[in-house]
RODO-2510 file (C-alpha; in nm, 4 decimals, decimal comma):
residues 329
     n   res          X          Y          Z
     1     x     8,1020    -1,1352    -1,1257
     2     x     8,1219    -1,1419    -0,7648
     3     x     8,4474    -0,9502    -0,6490
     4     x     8,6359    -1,1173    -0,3486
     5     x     8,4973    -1,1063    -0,0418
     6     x     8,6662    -1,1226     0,2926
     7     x     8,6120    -1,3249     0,6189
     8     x     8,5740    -1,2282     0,9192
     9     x     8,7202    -1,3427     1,2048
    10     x     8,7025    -1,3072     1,5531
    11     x     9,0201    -1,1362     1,7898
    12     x     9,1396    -1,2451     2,0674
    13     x     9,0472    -0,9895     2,3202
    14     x     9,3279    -0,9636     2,4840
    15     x     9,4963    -0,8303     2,1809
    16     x     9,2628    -0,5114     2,1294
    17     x     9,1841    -0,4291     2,5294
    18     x     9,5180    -0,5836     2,6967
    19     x     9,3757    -0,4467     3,0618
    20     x     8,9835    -0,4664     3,1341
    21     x     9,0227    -0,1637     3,3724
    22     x     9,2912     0,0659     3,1884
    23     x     9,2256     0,0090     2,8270
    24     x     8,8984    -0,1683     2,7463
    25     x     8,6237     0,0598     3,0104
    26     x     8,8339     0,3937     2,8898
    27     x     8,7534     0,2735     2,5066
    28     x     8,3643     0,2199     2,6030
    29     x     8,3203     0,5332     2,8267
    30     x     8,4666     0,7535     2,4805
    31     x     8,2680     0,5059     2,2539
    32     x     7,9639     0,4653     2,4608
    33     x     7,7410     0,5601     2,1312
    34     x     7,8791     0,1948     2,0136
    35     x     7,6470     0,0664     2,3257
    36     x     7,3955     0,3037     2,2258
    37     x     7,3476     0,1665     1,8826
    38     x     7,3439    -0,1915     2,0155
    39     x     7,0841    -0,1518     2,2994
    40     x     6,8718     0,1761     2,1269
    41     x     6,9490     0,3534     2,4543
    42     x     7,0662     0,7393     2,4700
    43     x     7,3483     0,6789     2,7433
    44     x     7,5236     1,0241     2,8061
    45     x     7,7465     1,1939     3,0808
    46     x     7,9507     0,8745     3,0826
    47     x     8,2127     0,8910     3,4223
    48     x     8,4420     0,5918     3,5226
    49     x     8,5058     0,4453     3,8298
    50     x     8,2496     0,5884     3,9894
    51     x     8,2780     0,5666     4,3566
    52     x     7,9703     0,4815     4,5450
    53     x     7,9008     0,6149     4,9529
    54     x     8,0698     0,2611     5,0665
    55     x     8,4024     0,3274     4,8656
    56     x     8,3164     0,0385     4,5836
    57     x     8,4200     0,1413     4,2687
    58     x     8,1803     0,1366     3,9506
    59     x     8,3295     0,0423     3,5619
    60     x     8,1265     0,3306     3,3998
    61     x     7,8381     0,5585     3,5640
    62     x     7,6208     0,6836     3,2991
    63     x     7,2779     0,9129     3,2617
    64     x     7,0036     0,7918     3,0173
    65     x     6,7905     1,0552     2,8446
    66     x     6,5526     1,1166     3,1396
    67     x     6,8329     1,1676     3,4270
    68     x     6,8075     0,8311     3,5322
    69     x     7,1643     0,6754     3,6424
    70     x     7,2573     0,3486     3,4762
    71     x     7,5743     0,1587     3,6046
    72     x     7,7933    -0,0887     3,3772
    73     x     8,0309    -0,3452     3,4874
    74     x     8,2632    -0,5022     3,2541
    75     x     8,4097    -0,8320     3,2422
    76     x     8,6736    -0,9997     2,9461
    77     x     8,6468    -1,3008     3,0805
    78     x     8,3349    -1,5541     3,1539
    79     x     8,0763    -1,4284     3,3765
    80     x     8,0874    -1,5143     3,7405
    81     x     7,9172    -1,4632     4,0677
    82     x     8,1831    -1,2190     4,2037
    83     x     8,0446    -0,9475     3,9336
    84     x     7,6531    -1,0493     3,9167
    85     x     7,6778    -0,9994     4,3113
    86     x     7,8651    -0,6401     4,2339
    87     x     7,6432    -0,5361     3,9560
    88     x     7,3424    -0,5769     4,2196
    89     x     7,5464    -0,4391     4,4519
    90     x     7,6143    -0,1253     4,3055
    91     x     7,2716    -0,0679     4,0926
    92     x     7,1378    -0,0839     4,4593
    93     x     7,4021     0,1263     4,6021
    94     x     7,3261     0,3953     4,3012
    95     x     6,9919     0,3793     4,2885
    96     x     6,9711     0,2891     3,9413
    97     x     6,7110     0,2413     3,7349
    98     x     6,9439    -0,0194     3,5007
    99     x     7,2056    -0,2342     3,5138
   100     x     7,4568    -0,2917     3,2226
   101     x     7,6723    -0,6493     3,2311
   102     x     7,9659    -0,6835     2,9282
   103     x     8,1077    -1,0427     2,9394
   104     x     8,3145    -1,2264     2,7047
   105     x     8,1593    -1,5405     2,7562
   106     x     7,8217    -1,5681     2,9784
   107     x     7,7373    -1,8591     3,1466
   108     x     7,3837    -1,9767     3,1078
   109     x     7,3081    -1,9343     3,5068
   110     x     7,3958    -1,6274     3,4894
   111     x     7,1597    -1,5398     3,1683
   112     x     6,9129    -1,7555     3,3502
   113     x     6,9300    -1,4866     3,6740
   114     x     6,9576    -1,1758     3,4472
   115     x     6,6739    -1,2766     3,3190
   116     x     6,4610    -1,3498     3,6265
   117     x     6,6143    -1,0010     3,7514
   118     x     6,4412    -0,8588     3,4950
   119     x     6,0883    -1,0424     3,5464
   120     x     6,1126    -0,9860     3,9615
   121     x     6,2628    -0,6268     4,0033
   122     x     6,2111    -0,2460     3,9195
   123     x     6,5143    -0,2265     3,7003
   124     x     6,6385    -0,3300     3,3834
   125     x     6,9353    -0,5402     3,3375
   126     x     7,1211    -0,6126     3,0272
   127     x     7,3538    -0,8331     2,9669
   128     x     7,5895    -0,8384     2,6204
   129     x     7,8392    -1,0387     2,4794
   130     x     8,1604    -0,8609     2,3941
   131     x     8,3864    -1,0057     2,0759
   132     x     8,6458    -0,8411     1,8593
   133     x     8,6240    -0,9288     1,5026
   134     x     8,8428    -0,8223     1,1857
   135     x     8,8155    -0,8657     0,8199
   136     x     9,1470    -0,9147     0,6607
   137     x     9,3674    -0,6277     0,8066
   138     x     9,1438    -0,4474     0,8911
   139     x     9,1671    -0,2449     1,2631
   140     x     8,9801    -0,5044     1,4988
   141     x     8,6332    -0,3596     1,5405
   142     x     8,4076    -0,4174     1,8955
   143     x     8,0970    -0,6328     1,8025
   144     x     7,7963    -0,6682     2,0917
   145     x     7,5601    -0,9048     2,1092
   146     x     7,2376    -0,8572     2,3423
   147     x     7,2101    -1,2001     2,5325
   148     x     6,9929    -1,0762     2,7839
   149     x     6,7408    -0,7454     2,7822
   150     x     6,4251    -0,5935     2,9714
   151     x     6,0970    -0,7440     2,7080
   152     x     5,8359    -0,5205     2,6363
   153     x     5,6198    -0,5204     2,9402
   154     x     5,8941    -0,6600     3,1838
   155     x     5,9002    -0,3104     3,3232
   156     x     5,5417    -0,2984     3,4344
   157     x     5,5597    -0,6622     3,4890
   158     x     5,8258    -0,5708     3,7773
   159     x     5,6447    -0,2917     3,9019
   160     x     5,3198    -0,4829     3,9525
   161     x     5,5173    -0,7164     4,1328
   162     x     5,6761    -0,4842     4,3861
   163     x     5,3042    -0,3439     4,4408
   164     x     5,1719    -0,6811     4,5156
   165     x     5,4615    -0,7575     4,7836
   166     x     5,4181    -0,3838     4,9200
   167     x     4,9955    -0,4770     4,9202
   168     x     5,1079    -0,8282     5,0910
   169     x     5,3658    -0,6925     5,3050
   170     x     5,1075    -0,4309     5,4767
   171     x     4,8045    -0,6911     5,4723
   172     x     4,9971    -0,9194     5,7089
   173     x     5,0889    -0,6062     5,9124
   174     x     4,7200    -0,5054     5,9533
   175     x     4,6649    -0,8818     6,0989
   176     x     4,9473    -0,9083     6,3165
   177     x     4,8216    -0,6056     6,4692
   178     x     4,4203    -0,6790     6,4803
   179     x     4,5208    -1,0439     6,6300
   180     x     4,7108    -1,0098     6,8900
   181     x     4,3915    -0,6757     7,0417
   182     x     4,2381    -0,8172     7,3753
   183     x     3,9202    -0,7378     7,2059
   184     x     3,9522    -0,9880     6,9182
   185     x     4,0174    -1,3207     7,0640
   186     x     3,7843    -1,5220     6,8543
   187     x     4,0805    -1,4831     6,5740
   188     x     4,3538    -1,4859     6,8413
   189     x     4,4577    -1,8486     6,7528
   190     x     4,4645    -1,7812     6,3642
   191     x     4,8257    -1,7122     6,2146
   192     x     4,8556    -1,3993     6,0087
   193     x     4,8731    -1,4201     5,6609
   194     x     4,9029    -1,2198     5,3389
   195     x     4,6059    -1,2337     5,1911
   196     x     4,2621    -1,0050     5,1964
   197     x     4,0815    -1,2224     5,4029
   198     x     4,1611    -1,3866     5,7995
   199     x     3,8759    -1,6490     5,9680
   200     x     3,7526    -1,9026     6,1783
   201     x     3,5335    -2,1271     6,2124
   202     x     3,1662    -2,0382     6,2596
   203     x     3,0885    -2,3940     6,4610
   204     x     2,9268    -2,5402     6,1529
   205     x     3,1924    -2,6768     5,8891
   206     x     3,1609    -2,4441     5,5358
   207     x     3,0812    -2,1755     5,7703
   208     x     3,3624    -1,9149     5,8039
   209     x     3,3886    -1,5986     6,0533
   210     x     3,6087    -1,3615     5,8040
   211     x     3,7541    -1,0410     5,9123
   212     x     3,7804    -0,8521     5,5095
   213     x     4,0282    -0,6023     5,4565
   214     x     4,0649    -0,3993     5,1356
   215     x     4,2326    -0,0483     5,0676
   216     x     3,9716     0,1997     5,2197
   217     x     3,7305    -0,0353     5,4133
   218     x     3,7632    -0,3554     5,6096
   219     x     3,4740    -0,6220     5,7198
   220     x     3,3077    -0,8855     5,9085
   221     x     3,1548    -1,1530     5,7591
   222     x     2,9540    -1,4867     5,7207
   223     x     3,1064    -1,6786     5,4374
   224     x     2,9328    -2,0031     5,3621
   225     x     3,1233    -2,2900     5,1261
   226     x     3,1190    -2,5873     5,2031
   227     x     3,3395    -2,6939     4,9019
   228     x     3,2981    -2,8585     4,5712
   229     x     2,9659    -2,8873     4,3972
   230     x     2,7942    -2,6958     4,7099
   231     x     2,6426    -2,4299     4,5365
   232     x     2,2915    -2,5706     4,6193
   233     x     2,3805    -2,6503     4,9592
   234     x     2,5097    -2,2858     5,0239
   235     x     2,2004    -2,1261     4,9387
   236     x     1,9713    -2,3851     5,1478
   237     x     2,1777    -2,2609     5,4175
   238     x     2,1843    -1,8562     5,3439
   239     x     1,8045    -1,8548     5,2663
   240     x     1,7891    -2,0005     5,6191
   241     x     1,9385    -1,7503     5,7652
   242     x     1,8132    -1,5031     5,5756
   243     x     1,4585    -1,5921     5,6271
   244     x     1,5411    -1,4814     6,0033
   245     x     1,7353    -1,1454     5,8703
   246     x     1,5443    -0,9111     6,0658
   247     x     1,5690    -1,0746     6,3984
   248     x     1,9540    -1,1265     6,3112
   249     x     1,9865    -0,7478     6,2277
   250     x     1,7943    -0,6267     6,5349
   251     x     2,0814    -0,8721     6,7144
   252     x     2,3471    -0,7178     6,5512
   253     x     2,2207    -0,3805     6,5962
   254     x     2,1691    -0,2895     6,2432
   255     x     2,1484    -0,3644     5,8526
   256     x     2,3655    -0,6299     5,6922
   257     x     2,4895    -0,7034     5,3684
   258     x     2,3145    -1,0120     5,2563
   259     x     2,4837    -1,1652     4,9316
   260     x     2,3285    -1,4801     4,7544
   261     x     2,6040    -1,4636     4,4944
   262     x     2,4265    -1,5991     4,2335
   263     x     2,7539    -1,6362     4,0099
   264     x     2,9373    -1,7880     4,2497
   265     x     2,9828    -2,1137     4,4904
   266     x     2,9376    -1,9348     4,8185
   267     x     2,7353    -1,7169     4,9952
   268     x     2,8004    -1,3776     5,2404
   269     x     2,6191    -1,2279     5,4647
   270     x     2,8919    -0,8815     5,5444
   271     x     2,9275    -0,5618     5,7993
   272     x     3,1946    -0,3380     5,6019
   273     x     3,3665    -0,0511     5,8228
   274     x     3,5277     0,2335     5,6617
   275     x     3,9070     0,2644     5,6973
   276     x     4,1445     0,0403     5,5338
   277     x     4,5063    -0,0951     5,5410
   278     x     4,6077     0,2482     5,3254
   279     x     4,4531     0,4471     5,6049
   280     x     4,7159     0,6516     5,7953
   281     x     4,8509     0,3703     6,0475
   282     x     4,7888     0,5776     6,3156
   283     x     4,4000     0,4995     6,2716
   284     x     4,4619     0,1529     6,2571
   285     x     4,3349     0,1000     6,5938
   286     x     4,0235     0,2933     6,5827
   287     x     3,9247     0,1264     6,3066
   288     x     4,0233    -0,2141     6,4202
   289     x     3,8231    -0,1481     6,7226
   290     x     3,5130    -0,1168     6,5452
   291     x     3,5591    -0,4213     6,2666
   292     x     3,6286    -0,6317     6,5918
   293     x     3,3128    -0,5160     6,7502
   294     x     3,1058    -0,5880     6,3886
   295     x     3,2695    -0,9377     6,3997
   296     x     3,1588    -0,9687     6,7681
   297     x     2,8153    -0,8575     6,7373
   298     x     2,8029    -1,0491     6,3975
   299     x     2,9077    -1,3751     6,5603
   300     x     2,6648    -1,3086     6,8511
   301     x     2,3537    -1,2365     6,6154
   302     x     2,4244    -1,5482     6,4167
   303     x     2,5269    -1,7793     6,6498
   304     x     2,1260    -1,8906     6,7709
   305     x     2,0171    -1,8674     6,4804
   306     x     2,2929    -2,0668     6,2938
   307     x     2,2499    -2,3565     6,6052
   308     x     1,8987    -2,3730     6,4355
   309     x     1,9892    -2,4778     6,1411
   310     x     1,8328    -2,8003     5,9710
   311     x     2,1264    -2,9653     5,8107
   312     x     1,9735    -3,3146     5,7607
   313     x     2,0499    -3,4364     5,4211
   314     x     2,2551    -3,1720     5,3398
   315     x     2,5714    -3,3734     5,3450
   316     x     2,4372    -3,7199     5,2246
   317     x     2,3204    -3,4810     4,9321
   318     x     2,6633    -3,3379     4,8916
   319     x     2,8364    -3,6743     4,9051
   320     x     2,5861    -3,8409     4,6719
   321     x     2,6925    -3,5248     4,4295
   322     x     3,0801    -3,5899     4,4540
   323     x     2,9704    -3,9681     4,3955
   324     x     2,8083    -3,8896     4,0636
   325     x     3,1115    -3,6651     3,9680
   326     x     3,3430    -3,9864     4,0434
   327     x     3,1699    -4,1760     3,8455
   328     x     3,1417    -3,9384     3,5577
   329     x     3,5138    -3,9553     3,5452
***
């Protein structure tokens, strides 16, 4: 026979913590293993209100196991703005490496943006549910419910990002600086951008003058593409040129890179100069100076030759191509 069995039921909060501040932080920061069960964290050296350098004042300031600090804000009440802005606010201010958000009752923006905190940043932010439950007359008991926690992976997921936006950040800085040289003014009209490559036109369309910049090298370049289902046309076009490649190296005052790209759409014909955008910025502008000179002597070695060019047919071919793709469809 099954013996009687109690329910449970849940506590107003305000009967167990009657002050957030006073009575319900104290009873976390000298029960902080209750948060450790819940999240499988080792939180230690627990110290409330915490003041930061600017005079705000922190819930609970705690140490995981590798030194790290983690900050947590608590909240009986639903979750609003005010403390998302303060739990930012002071993870930043901290320099923690996690943020810790108790609510009674979270609002689904804000488990929306703890959650896209967690895909976009560095740090790991939780947010938990806070109840107090009782069976029978029993003492009310705490009872925590994850709503919102760093996945697997988000970690690494956030620190590829912040790479990506450093790698963007200092692409666009290498541009800025190489387009605005007296030397380069065949780019001077082009708008810097963020990505690995910055060009013109060559004169002919599918032809593109690319300055190339990568981590430890940078480059001038022919790329030719002119667009969908131009693979053939590309390489009618490179083997052109490259049937002249000795005449266009002696012109450019040495050997090229000459790239059919057989697995891809377009073709390259490349100068590469050592020094990248993680050189030491203060040889930015030596190296600069010569991958503007490549581009220069590039542009002037291919320019005759590229004038030559017998593009009759090439486009009625390319047409009659997308035609046939149309009609596929």
């Amino acid at each position: 026979m099954i013996g009687e069995i109690s329910k449970l039921r849940r506590v107003p909060l305000r009967e167990v913590w009657k002050h957030e501040a006073y009575d319900f932080t104290q009873w976390l920061e000298q029960n902080i293993d209750v948060l450790n069960d819940v999240l499988d964290l080792t939180l230690v050296n627990v110290e409330r209100e915490k003041k930061t350098e600017s005079t705000f004042s922190v819930d609970l300031v705690a140490e995981d196991e590798g030194g790290a600090t983690v900050i947590i804000e608590n909240q009986l009440g639903k979750s609003d703005h005010d403390h998302l802005g303060k739990l930012i606010t002071y993870l930043t201010a901290m320099s923690a490496r996690a943020a810790i958000w108790i609510v009674s009752e979270p609002r689904p923006e804000h488990v929306a943006a703890m959650s896209w905190l967690n895909e976009a940043s560095g740090a790991d932010f939780y947010l938990l549910k806070v109840e107090a439950v009782q069976i029978g007359d029993s003492p009310p008991a705490p009872l925590l419910t994850v709503i919102v926690a760093p996945a697997e992976g988000f970690s690494a997921v956030g620190e590829t990002k912040k790479e990506l936006d450093e790698r963007y950040r200092i692409r666009q800085a290498w541009w800025n600086r190489l387009v605005k040289r007296d030397d380069a003014k065949l780019h001077a009209h082009i708008r810097p951008g963020i990505y690995a490559w910055l060009g013109t036109s060559a004169g002919l369309r599918g032809l593109g003058l690319n300055y190339t910049i990568r981590k430890i090298d940078c480059g001038a370049e022919l790329y030719i593409d002119r667009g969908k289902g131009s693979e053939e046309i590309n390489r009618k076009i490179y083997d052109q040129l490259y049937a002249n490649n000795e005449a266009i190296e002696v012109a450019f005052g040495g050997a090229l890179s000459w790239q059919a790209l057989e697995a891809k759409r377009a073709c390259r014909i490349n100068f590469t100069v050592p020094g990248g955008y993680r050189s030491d910025e203060s040889q930015w502008d030596a190296i600069q100076a010569k991958q503007v000179d490549a581009m220069t002597r590039l542009n002037n070695a291919l320019q005759p030759f590229i004038k030559k060019l017998d593009i009759s047919g090439l486009d009625n071919e390319l047409d009659a191509e997308e035609g046939e793709e149309d009609l596929a469809e």
